[in-house]
C-alpha positions in Angstrom: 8.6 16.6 11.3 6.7 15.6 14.2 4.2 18.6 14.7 3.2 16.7 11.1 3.7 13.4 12.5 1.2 14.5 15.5 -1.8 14.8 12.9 -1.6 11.6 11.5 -4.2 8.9 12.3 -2.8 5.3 12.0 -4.6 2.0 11.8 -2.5 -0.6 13.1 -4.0 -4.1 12.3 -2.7 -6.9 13.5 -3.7 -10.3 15.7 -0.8 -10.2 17.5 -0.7 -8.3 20.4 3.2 -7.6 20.5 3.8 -6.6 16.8 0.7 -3.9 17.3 2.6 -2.9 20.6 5.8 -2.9 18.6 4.4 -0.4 15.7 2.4 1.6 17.8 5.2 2.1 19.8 7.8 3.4 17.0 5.2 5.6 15.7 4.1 7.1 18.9 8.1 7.4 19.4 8.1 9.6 16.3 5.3 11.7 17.1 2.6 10.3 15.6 -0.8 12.0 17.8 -3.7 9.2 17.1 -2.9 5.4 17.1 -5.8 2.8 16.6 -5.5 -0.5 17.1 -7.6 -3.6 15.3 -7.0 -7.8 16.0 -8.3 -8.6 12.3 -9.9 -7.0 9.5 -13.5 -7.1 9.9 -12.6 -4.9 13.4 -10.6 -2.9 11.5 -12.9 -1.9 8.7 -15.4 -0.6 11.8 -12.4 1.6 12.6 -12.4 3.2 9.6 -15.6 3.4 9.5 -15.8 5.5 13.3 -12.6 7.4 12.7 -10.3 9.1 10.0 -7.1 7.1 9.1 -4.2 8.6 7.3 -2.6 5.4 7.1 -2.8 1.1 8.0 -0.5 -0.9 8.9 -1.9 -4.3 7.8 -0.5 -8.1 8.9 -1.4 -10.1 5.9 -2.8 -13.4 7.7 -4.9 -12.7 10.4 -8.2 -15.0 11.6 -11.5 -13.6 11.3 -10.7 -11.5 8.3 -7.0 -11.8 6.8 -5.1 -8.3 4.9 -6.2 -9.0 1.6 -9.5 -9.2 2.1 -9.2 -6.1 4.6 -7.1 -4.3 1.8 -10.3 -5.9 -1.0 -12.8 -3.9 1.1 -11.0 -1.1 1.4 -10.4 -0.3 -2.4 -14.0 -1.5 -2.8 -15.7 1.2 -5.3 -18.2 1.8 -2.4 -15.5 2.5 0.0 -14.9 5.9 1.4 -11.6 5.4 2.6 -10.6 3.9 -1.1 -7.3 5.8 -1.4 -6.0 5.3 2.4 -2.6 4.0 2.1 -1.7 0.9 3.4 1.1 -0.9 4.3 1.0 -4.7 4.3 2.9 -6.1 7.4 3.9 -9.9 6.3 6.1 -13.0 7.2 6.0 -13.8 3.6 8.7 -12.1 1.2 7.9 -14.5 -1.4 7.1 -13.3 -4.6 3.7 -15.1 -4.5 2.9 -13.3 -0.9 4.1 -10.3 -2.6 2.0 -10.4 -6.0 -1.5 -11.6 -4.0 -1.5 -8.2 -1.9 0.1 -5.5 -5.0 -3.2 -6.9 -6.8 -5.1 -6.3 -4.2 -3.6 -2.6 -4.2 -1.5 -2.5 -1.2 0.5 0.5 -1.3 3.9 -0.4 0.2 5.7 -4.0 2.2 7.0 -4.4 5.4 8.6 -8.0 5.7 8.4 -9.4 9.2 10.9 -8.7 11.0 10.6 -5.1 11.3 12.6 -2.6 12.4 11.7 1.1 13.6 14.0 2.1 10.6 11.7 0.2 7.9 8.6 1.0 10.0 9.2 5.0 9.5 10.6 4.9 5.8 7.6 2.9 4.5 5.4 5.8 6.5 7.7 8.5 4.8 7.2 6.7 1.5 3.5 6.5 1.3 3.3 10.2 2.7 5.9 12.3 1.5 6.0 10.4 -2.2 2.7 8.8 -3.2 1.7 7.0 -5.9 -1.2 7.6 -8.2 -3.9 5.7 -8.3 -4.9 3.7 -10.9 -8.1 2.1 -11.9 -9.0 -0.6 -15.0 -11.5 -3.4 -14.9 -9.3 -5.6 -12.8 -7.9 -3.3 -10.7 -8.3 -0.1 -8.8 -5.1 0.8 -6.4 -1.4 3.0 -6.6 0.1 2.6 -9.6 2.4 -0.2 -9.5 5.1 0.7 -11.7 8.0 1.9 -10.0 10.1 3.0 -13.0 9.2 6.5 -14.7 10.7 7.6 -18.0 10.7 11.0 -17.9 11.6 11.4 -21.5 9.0 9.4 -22.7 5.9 11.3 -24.5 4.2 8.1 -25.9 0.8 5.8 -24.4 3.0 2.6 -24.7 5.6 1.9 -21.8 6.6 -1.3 -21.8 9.9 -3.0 -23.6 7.3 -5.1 -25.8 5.1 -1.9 -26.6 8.2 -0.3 -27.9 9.3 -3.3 -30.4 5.7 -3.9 -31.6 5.3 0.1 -31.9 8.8 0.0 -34.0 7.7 -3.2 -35.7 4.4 -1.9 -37.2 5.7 1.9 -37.7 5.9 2.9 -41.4 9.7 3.0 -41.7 10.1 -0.4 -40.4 7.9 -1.6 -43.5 10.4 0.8 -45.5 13.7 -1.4 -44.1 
């Protein structure tokens, strides 16, 4: 795993000095070749825009310019990095915290405090099983249903879908 590991570009973007010294350092542990470092989000969308990155590691609430709006800018339609995975480093495991960043189209969580085990799963996760990409009027990042029904041929995937669907099929009129 880590001649792969040794390609990968990270972003690690963070304001504090210790948790970018704390990622950097797991990752560089596990063979990861080319780590870049950003204090906020405005510095770190001038990284992107210099080098190739594989992957960011994001702390939600940093001066300057905080995650979301780094993540905002990043899934911009305009952006070229649009379907960079990123992983959203917070304090916050609230579902409010939560919900603000997976509509922002954060790819994957990493509640503060991390460990080097969570640190490498969530790297594993957005690299060796990604998630489509989805786009509507309201929203353009991975897909954020985590359930799949394998079985299931129709357009309609949620519980309510079904019982309308049933409701207003011809053999429910029947009884």
């Amino acid at each position: 795993m880590a001649i792969g590991l040794a390609a990968l570009r990270i972003l690690v973007v963070d304001d504090s000095r210790e948790m970018c010294a704390i990622v950097g350092t797991v990752l560089a542990g596990a063979g990861v070749g080319h780590l870049h470092y950003a204090q906020n989000g405005k510095r770190a969308l001038e990284v992107i825009a210099e080098f190739p990155i594989d992957v960011a590691y994001v702390d939600q609430e940093m001066p300057v310019m905080n995650g979301l709006d780094f993540v905002a800018a990043v899934r911009a339609e305009n952006s070229a990095e649009r379907y960079m995975p990123i992983v959203m480093l917070t304090g916050h495991s609230d579902l409010r915290h939560i919900n603000l960043a997976r509509d922002r189209g954060v790819t994957a969580f990493l509640c503060k405090p991390v460990t080097a085990k969570a640190i490498l799963s969530r790297l594993n996760a957005v690299i060796m099983e990604p998630r489509p990409f989805m786009t509507s009027p309201t929203y353009f990042g991975p897909d954020r249903r985590r359930v799949r029904l394998d079985d299931y041929k129709g357009p309609l995937r949620r519980a309510i879908d079904v019982t309308s669907a049933s409701e207003d099929s011809p053999r429910a009129a029947d009884g």
